[in-house]
ZAMARGU-4260 file (C-alpha; in steps of 0.2 Angstrom, whole numbers, plus 5000, padded with zeros to 4 digits):
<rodrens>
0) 5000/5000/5000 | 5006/5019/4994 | 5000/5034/5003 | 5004/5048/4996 | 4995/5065/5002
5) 4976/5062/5005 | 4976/5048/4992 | 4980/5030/4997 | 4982/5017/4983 | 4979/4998/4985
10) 4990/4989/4972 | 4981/4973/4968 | 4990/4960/4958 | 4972/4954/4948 | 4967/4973/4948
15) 4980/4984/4935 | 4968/4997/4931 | 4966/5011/4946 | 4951/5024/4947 | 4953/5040/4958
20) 4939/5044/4969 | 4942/5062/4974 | 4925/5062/4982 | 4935/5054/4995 | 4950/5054/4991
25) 4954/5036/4990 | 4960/5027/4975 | 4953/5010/4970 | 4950/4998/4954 | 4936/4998/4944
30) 4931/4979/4946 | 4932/4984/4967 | 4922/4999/4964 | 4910/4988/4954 | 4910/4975/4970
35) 4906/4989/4984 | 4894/4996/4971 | 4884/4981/4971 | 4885/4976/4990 | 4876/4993/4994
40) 4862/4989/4982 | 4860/4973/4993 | 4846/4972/5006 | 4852/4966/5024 | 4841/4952/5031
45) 4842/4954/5051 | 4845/4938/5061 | 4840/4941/5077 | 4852/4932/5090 | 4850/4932/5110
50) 4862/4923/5120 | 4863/4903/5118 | 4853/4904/5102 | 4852/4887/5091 | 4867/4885/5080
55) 4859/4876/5066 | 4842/4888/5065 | 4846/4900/5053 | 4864/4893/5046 | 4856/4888/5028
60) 4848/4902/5026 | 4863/4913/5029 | 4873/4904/5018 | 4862/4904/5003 | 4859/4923/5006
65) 4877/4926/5007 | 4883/4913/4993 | 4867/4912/4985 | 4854/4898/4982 | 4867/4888/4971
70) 4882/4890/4963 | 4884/4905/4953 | 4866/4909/4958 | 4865/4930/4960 | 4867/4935/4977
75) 4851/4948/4983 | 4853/4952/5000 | 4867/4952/5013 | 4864/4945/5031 | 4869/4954/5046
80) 4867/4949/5065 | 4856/4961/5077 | 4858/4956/5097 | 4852/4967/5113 | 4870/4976/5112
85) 4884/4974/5103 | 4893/4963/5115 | 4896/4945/5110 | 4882/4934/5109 | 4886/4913/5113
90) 4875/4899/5104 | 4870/4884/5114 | 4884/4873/5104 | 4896/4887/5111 | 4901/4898/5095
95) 4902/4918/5098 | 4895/4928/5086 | 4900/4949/5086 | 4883/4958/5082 | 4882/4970/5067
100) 4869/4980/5076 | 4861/4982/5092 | 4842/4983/5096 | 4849/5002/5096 | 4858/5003/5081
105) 4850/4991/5069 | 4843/5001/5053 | 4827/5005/5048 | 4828/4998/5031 | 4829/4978/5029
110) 4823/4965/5020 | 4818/4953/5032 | 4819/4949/5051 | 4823/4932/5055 | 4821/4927/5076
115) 4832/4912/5077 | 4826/4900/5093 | 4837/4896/5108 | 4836/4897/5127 | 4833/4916/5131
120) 4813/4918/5123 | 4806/4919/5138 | 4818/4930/5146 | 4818/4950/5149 | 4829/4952/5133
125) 4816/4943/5123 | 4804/4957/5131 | 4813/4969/5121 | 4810/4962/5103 | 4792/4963/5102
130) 4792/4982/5096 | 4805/4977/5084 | 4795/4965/5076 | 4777/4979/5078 | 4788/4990/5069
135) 4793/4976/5056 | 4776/4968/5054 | 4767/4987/5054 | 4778/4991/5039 | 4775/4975/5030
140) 4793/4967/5032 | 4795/4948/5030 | 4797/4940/5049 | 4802/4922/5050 | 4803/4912/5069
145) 4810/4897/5072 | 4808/4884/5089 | 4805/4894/5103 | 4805/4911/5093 | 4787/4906/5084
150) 4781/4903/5102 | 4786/4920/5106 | 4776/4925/5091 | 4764/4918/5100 | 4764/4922/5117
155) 4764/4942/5110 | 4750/4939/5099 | 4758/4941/5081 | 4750/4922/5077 | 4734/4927/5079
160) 4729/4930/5062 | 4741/4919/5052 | 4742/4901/5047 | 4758/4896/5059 | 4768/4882/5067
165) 4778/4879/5081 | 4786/4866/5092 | 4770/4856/5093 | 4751/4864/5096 | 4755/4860/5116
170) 4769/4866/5119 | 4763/4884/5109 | 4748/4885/5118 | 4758/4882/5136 | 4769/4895/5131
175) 4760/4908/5123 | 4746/4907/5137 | 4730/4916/5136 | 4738/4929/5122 | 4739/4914/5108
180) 4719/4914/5101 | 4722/4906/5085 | 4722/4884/5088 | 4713/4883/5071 | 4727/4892/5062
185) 4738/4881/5068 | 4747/4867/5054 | 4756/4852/5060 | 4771/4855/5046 | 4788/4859/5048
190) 4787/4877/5042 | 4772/4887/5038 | 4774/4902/5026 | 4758/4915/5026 | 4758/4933/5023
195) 4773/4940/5029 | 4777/4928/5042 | 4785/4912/5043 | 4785/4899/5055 | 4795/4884/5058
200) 4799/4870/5073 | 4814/4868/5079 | 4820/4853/5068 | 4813/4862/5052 | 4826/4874/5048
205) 4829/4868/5030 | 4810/4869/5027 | 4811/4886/5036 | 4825/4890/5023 | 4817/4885/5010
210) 4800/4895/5014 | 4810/4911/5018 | 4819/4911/5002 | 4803/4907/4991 | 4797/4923/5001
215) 4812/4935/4999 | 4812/4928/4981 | 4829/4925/4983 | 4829/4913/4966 | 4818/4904/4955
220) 4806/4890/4964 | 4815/4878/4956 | 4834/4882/4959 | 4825/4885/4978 | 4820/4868/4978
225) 4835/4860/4970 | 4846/4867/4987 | 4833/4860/4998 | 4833/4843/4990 | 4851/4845/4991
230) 4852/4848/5009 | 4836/4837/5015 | 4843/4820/5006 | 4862/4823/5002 | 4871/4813/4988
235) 4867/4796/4994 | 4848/4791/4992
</rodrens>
Protein backbone atom coordinates (compact mmCIF):
# COMPACT_ATOMS: atom_id res chain seq x y z
CA UNK A 1 0.00 0.00 0.00
CA UNK A 2 1.22 3.75 -1.13
CA UNK A 3 0.02 6.80 0.67
CA UNK A 4 0.71 9.58 -0.79
CA UNK A 5 -1.06 13.03 0.39
CA UNK A 6 -4.75 12.36 0.99
CA UNK A 7 -4.75 9.53 -1.57
CA UNK A 8 -4.05 6.04 -0.63
CA UNK A 9 -3.67 3.49 -3.33
CA UNK A 10 -4.12 -0.39 -3.08
CA UNK A 11 -1.96 -2.13 -5.62
CA UNK A 12 -3.77 -5.30 -6.33
CA UNK A 13 -2.09 -7.91 -8.45
CA UNK A 14 -5.54 -9.16 -10.42
CA UNK A 15 -6.54 -5.44 -10.37
CA UNK A 16 -3.91 -3.24 -12.97
CA UNK A 17 -6.37 -0.61 -13.80
CA UNK A 18 -6.71 2.13 -10.88
CA UNK A 19 -9.82 4.87 -10.58
CA UNK A 20 -9.32 8.03 -8.42
CA UNK A 21 -12.10 8.79 -6.11
CA UNK A 22 -11.56 12.37 -5.24
CA UNK A 23 -14.91 12.42 -3.61
CA UNK A 24 -13.01 10.71 -0.91
CA UNK A 25 -10.07 10.89 -1.77
CA UNK A 26 -9.30 7.15 -1.97
CA UNK A 27 -7.96 5.36 -5.02
CA UNK A 28 -9.46 1.91 -6.02
CA UNK A 29 -9.90 -0.42 -9.10
CA UNK A 30 -12.85 -0.32 -11.13
CA UNK A 31 -13.71 -4.16 -10.82
CA UNK A 32 -13.53 -3.12 -6.67
CA UNK A 33 -15.56 -0.19 -7.20
CA UNK A 34 -18.00 -2.38 -9.20
CA UNK A 35 -18.01 -5.09 -6.01
CA UNK A 36 -18.79 -2.22 -3.30
CA UNK A 37 -21.16 -0.81 -5.71
CA UNK A 38 -23.18 -3.74 -5.74
CA UNK A 39 -22.91 -4.84 -2.01
CA UNK A 40 -24.78 -1.42 -1.17
CA UNK A 41 -27.67 -2.13 -3.51
CA UNK A 42 -27.96 -5.42 -1.45
CA UNK A 43 -30.72 -5.55 1.11
CA UNK A 44 -29.65 -6.90 4.77
CA UNK A 45 -31.78 -9.60 6.17
CA UNK A 46 -31.68 -9.23 10.14
CA UNK A 47 -30.92 -12.38 12.13
CA UNK A 48 -32.07 -11.83 15.42
CA UNK A 49 -29.58 -13.59 18.00
CA UNK A 50 -29.91 -13.66 21.96
CA UNK A 51 -27.63 -15.37 24.02
CA UNK A 52 -27.45 -19.45 23.69
CA UNK A 53 -29.33 -19.16 20.38
CA UNK A 54 -29.63 -22.67 18.20
CA UNK A 55 -26.59 -23.01 15.91
CA UNK A 56 -28.16 -24.81 13.25
CA UNK A 57 -31.63 -22.39 12.95
CA UNK A 58 -30.76 -19.92 10.52
CA UNK A 59 -27.14 -21.32 9.27
CA UNK A 60 -28.71 -22.42 5.53
CA UNK A 61 -30.47 -19.53 5.28
CA UNK A 62 -27.32 -17.50 5.90
CA UNK A 63 -25.33 -19.18 3.54
CA UNK A 64 -27.65 -19.20 0.56
CA UNK A 65 -28.28 -15.49 1.28
CA UNK A 66 -24.55 -14.71 1.32
CA UNK A 67 -23.40 -17.45 -1.49
CA UNK A 68 -26.55 -17.54 -2.93
CA UNK A 69 -29.24 -20.50 -3.52
CA UNK A 70 -26.63 -22.48 -5.77
CA UNK A 71 -23.64 -21.98 -7.36
CA UNK A 72 -23.30 -18.95 -9.44
CA UNK A 73 -26.78 -18.19 -8.33
CA UNK A 74 -27.08 -14.09 -8.01
CA UNK A 75 -26.67 -13.06 -4.61
CA UNK A 76 -29.72 -10.44 -3.49
CA UNK A 77 -29.42 -9.61 0.08
CA UNK A 78 -26.57 -9.56 2.54
CA UNK A 79 -27.12 -11.10 6.22
CA UNK A 80 -26.15 -9.27 9.22
CA UNK A 81 -26.55 -10.18 13.00
CA UNK A 82 -28.87 -7.86 15.41
CA UNK A 83 -28.34 -8.85 19.30
CA UNK A 84 -29.55 -6.64 22.64
CA UNK A 85 -26.08 -4.85 22.39
CA UNK A 86 -23.19 -5.12 20.53
CA UNK A 87 -21.47 -7.41 22.91
CA UNK A 88 -20.74 -11.00 22.05
CA UNK A 89 -23.50 -13.23 21.83
CA UNK A 90 -22.73 -17.35 22.58
CA UNK A 91 -24.97 -20.22 20.74
CA UNK A 92 -26.10 -23.24 22.74
CA UNK A 93 -23.12 -25.33 20.74
CA UNK A 94 -20.82 -22.69 22.19
CA UNK A 95 -19.84 -20.34 19.04
CA UNK A 96 -19.57 -16.32 19.68
CA UNK A 97 -20.95 -14.44 17.29
CA UNK A 98 -19.97 -10.11 17.13
CA UNK A 99 -23.49 -8.45 16.36
CA UNK A 100 -23.59 -5.91 13.39
CA UNK A 101 -26.21 -3.94 15.24
CA UNK A 102 -27.72 -3.52 18.37
CA UNK A 103 -31.64 -3.38 19.21
CA UNK A 104 -30.27 0.48 19.17
CA UNK A 105 -28.47 0.62 16.15
CA UNK A 106 -30.09 -1.79 13.71
CA UNK A 107 -31.33 0.22 10.60
CA UNK A 108 -34.70 1.09 9.55
CA UNK A 109 -34.49 -0.39 6.22
CA UNK A 110 -34.16 -4.32 5.73
CA UNK A 111 -35.39 -6.90 4.01
CA UNK A 112 -36.40 -9.40 6.47
CA UNK A 113 -36.24 -10.28 10.21
CA UNK A 114 -35.47 -13.60 11.01
CA UNK A 115 -35.71 -14.50 15.20
CA UNK A 116 -33.53 -17.53 15.42
CA UNK A 117 -34.85 -20.03 18.55
CA UNK A 118 -32.57 -20.74 21.67
CA UNK A 119 -32.76 -20.64 25.31
CA UNK A 120 -33.38 -16.86 26.21
CA UNK A 121 -37.30 -16.41 24.58
CA UNK A 122 -38.86 -16.13 27.54
CA UNK A 123 -36.40 -13.98 29.26
CA UNK A 124 -36.35 -10.08 29.74
CA UNK A 125 -34.26 -9.60 26.67
CA UNK A 126 -36.86 -11.43 24.68
CA UNK A 127 -39.11 -8.56 26.12
CA UNK A 128 -37.31 -6.23 24.24
CA UNK A 129 -37.98 -7.60 20.59
CA UNK A 130 -41.53 -7.46 20.45
CA UNK A 131 -41.65 -3.60 19.28
CA UNK A 132 -38.98 -4.57 16.76
CA UNK A 133 -41.05 -7.05 15.29
CA UNK A 134 -44.54 -4.28 15.67
CA UNK A 135 -42.35 -2.06 13.70
CA UNK A 136 -41.36 -4.72 11.27
CA UNK A 137 -44.85 -6.30 10.81
CA UNK A 138 -46.52 -2.56 10.89
CA UNK A 139 -44.40 -1.75 7.81
CA UNK A 140 -44.98 -4.90 5.91
CA UNK A 141 -41.36 -6.59 6.37
CA UNK A 142 -41.08 -10.43 6.06
CA UNK A 143 -40.66 -12.02 9.89
CA UNK A 144 -39.51 -15.59 10.06
CA UNK A 145 -39.38 -17.52 13.73
CA UNK A 146 -38.00 -20.66 14.42
CA UNK A 147 -38.41 -23.24 17.74
CA UNK A 148 -38.97 -21.12 20.66
CA UNK A 149 -39.09 -17.82 18.62
CA UNK A 150 -42.60 -18.80 16.77
CA UNK A 151 -43.80 -19.50 20.34
CA UNK A 152 -42.83 -15.96 21.17
CA UNK A 153 -44.80 -14.99 18.26
CA UNK A 154 -47.21 -16.37 20.07
CA UNK A 155 -47.23 -15.52 23.33
CA UNK A 156 -47.24 -11.54 22.04
CA UNK A 157 -50.07 -12.15 19.74
CA UNK A 158 -48.43 -11.84 16.14
CA UNK A 159 -50.01 -15.51 15.31
CA UNK A 160 -53.19 -14.64 15.74
CA UNK A 161 -54.24 -14.06 12.34
CA UNK A 162 -51.89 -16.15 10.32
CA UNK A 163 -51.58 -19.74 9.44
CA UNK A 164 -48.49 -20.89 11.87
CA UNK A 165 -46.36 -23.60 13.46
CA UNK A 166 -44.35 -24.29 16.29
CA UNK A 167 -42.79 -26.83 18.32
CA UNK A 168 -45.91 -28.87 18.51
CA UNK A 169 -49.72 -27.25 19.19
CA UNK A 170 -48.94 -27.97 23.24
CA UNK A 171 -46.17 -26.74 23.75
CA UNK A 172 -47.48 -23.20 21.79
CA UNK A 173 -50.36 -22.98 23.56
CA UNK A 174 -48.46 -23.54 27.13
CA UNK A 175 -46.11 -21.05 26.15
CA UNK A 176 -48.06 -18.34 24.68
CA UNK A 177 -50.86 -18.58 27.35
CA UNK A 178 -53.97 -16.82 27.10
CA UNK A 179 -52.42 -14.23 24.32
CA UNK A 180 -52.14 -17.23 21.62
CA UNK A 181 -56.28 -17.20 20.21
CA UNK A 182 -55.65 -18.80 17.04
CA UNK A 183 -55.66 -23.14 17.50
CA UNK A 184 -57.38 -23.36 14.15
CA UNK A 185 -54.63 -21.58 12.47
CA UNK A 186 -52.31 -23.83 13.51
CA UNK A 187 -50.51 -26.56 10.89
CA UNK A 188 -48.77 -29.59 11.90
CA UNK A 189 -45.80 -29.03 9.15
CA UNK A 190 -42.37 -28.27 9.51
CA UNK A 191 -42.69 -24.53 8.37
CA UNK A 192 -45.53 -22.64 7.61
CA UNK A 193 -45.26 -19.54 5.11
CA UNK A 194 -48.40 -17.02 5.14
CA UNK A 195 -48.44 -13.50 4.64
CA UNK A 196 -45.33 -12.04 5.86
CA UNK A 197 -44.57 -14.44 8.31
CA UNK A 198 -43.07 -17.59 8.55
CA UNK A 199 -42.94 -20.11 11.10
CA UNK A 200 -40.94 -23.29 11.67
CA UNK A 201 -40.23 -26.06 14.66
CA UNK A 202 -37.19 -26.40 15.71
CA UNK A 203 -36.05 -29.37 13.69
CA UNK A 204 -37.31 -27.64 10.32
CA UNK A 205 -34.79 -25.17 9.68
CA UNK A 206 -34.25 -26.48 5.92
CA UNK A 207 -38.05 -26.24 5.49
CA UNK A 208 -37.87 -22.78 7.14
CA UNK A 209 -34.96 -22.07 4.65
CA UNK A 210 -36.68 -22.96 2.00
CA UNK A 211 -40.03 -20.97 2.75
CA UNK A 212 -38.06 -17.75 3.57
CA UNK A 213 -36.14 -17.86 0.44
CA UNK A 214 -39.43 -18.69 -1.73
CA UNK A 215 -40.64 -15.45 0.25
CA UNK A 216 -37.58 -13.07 -0.25
CA UNK A 217 -37.50 -14.38 -3.82
CA UNK A 218 -34.19 -15.04 -3.48
CA UNK A 219 -34.16 -17.41 -6.70
CA UNK A 220 -36.42 -19.24 -9.03
CA UNK A 221 -38.80 -21.95 -7.15
CA UNK A 222 -37.08 -24.46 -8.90
CA UNK A 223 -33.16 -23.65 -8.15
CA UNK A 224 -34.98 -23.04 -4.43
CA UNK A 225 -35.94 -26.36 -4.38
CA UNK A 226 -33.09 -27.94 -6.09
CA UNK A 227 -30.84 -26.68 -2.61
CA UNK A 228 -33.44 -28.09 -0.31
CA UNK A 229 -33.42 -31.42 -1.91
CA UNK A 230 -29.76 -31.05 -1.81
CA UNK A 231 -29.53 -30.40 1.87
CA UNK A 232 -32.70 -32.55 2.90
CA UNK A 233 -31.40 -36.10 1.11
CA UNK A 234 -27.66 -35.46 0.44
CA UNK A 235 -25.72 -37.46 -2.32
CA UNK A 236 -26.64 -40.76 -1.16
CA UNK A 237 -30.49 -41.78 -1.64
Amino acid sequence: MLCKGSHISFFVFSYPKIVDFLSIGVTLSADIKNILNTNLMKQEVLFLLLNEYADWEGAFLAISLNTGVIPGSEVKYIPKVVAPTLDVVRSVGGFRTLPDYSFQTMPADYAALVLVGGMHWQSPEAELVVPIVQDALQRGKIVGAICNASAFMGAHGFLNDVKHTSNTLPYLKQFAGSAYTNEAGYQEKQAVSDKNIVTANGTGHLEFTRELLLLLDADTPEKIDAAYDYYKNGFVR
